[in-house]
C-alpha positions as CSV (number, residue, x, y, z in Angstrom):
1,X,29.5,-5.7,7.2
2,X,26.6,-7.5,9.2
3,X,23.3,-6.3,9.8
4,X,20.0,-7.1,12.1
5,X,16.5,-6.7,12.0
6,X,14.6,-6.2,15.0
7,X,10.7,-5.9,15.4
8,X,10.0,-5.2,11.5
9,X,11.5,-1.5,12.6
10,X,15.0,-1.6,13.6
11,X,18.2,-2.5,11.5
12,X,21.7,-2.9,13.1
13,X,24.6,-2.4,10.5
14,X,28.2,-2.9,11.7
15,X,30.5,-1.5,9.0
16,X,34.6,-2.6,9.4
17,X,37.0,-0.4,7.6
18,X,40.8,-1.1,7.2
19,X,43.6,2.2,5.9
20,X,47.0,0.9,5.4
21,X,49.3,3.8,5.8
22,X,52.8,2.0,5.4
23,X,52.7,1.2,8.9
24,X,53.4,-2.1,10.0
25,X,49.6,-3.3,9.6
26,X,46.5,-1.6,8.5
27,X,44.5,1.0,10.7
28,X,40.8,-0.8,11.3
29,X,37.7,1.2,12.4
30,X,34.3,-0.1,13.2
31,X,31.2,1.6,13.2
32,X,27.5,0.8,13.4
33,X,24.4,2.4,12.2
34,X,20.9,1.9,13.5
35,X,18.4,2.6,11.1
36,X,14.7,3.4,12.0
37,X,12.7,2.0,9.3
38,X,9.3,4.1,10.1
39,X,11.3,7.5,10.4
40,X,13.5,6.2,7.9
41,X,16.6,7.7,9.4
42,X,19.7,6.8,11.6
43,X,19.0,7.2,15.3
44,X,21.0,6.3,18.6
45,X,20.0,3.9,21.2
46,X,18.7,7.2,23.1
47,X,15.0,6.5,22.1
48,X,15.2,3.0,23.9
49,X,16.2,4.7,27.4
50,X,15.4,6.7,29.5
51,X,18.0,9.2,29.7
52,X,21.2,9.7,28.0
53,X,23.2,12.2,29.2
54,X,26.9,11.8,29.1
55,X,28.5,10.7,32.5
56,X,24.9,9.7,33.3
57,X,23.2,6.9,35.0
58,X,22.5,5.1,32.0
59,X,25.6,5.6,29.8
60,X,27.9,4.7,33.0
61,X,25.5,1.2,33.7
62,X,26.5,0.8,29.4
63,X,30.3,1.3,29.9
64,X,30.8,-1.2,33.1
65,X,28.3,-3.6,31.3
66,X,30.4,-3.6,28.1
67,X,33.6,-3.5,29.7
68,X,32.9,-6.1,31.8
69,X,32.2,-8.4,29.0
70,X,35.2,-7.1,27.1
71,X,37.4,-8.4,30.7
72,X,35.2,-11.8,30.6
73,X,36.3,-12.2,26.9
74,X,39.9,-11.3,27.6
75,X,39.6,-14.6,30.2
76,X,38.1,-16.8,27.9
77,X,41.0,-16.1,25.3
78,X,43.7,-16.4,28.0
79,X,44.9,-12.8,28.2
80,X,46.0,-11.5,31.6
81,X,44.7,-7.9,31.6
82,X,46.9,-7.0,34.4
83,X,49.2,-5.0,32.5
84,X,50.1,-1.0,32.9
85,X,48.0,0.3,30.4
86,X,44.4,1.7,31.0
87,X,43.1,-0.1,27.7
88,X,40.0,1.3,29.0
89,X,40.5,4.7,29.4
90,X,39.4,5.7,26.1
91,X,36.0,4.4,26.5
92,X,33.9,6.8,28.0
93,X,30.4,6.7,29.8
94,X,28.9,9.3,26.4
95,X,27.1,7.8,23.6
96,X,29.8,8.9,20.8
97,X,32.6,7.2,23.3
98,X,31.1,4.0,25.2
99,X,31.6,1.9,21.8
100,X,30.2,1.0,18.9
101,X,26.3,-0.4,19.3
102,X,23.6,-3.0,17.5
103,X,21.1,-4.6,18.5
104,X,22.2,-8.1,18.9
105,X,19.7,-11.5,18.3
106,X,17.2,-13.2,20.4
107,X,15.5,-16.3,21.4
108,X,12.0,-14.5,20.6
109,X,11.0,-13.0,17.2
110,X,11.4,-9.5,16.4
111,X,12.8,-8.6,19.8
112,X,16.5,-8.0,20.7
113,X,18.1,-9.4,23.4
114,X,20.6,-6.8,24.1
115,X,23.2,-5.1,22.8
116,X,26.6,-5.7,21.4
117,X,29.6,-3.6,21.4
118,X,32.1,-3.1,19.0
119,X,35.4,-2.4,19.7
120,X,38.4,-2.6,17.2
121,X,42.3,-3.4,17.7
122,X,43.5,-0.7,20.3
123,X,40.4,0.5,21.6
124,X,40.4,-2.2,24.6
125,X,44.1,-4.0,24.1
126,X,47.2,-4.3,22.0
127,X,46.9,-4.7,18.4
128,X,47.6,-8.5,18.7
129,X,44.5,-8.7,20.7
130,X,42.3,-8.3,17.6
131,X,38.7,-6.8,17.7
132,X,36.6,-7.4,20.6
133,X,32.8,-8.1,20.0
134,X,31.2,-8.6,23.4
135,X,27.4,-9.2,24.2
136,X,25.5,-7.2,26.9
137,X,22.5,-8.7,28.2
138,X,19.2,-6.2,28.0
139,X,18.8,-7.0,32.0
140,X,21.9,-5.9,32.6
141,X,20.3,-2.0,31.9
142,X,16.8,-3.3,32.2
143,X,16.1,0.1,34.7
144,X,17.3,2.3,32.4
145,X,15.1,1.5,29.4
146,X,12.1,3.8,28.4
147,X,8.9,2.2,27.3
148,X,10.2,2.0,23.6
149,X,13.2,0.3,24.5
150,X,11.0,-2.5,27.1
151,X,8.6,-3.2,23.9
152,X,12.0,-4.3,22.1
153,X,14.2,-6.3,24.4
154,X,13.3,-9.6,25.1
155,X,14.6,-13.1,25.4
156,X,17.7,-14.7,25.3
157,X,20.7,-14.7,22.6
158,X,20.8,-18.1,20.8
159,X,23.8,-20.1,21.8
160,X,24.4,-20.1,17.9
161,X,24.7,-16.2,17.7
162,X,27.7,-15.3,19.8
163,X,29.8,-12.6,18.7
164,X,32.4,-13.9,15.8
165,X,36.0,-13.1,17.0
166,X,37.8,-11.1,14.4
């Protein structure tokens, strides 16, 4: 697992479990938690926006945002992604479905400067494919955030923090 701190408040956790079955390799999940330190309990991204209704404004800017990255990474690795299958269909514009979240590093101190989004083998491409880690910029959804979530994004990610393949 890996975990962030943002703004003294926030902490990301992403959490990678692997069931073998018998099947010819083991079944991986990946989830993250986001942890409110002053409420001291798990929360969503919802408090940083301003809405978050499912198939909404927001969550749909999320999904092309995150999908888009997840294309742009399938480039840089040399995959064609012209195939048959919708790898995509499966992530939706809701916050259980559009992937798993943290808050990812910045330039400036105790801000975030976007989000990252988890996805592991099958959810956006073949098994052989791997996990998928992609960075979405907090412009990107920069008019969707509410005044808690403009006090936290900020800045740039440091070249040195891109998303480890795995």
């Amino acid at each position: 697992s890996q975990t962030s701190k943002v703004g003294g408040r926030y902490v990301s956790v992403v959490r990678t479990d692997y069931t073998y079955t018998g099947g010819a390799h083991p079944n991986t999940g990946i989830d993250t938690i986001l942890w409110d330190t002053d409420a001291k309990k798990q929360i969503s991204v919802r408090p940083f926006v301003k809405e978050s209704a499912d198939n909404g404004p927001t969550l749909k800017a999320l999904r092309a945002a995150a999908l888009a990255a997840v294309k742009a990474e399938k480039k840089e690795r040399g995959i064609d992604d012209s195939g048959v299958i919708d790898w995509y269909k499966g992530i939706e514009p809701t916050l259980l479905k559009v992937g798993a979240v943290s808050l990812a590093p910045s330039t400036i101190a105790d801000k975030s400067a976007g989000l990252d989004f988890h996805y592991p083998p099958y959810a956006v491409g073949p098994y052989a494919e791997g996990s998928y880690t992609v960075f979405v910029p907090w412009e990107a959804f920069k008019a969707y955030l509410s005044s808690q979530g403009l006090a936290i994004f900020a800045g740039k990610r440091p070249p040195d923090a891109k998303p480890e393949r795995q």
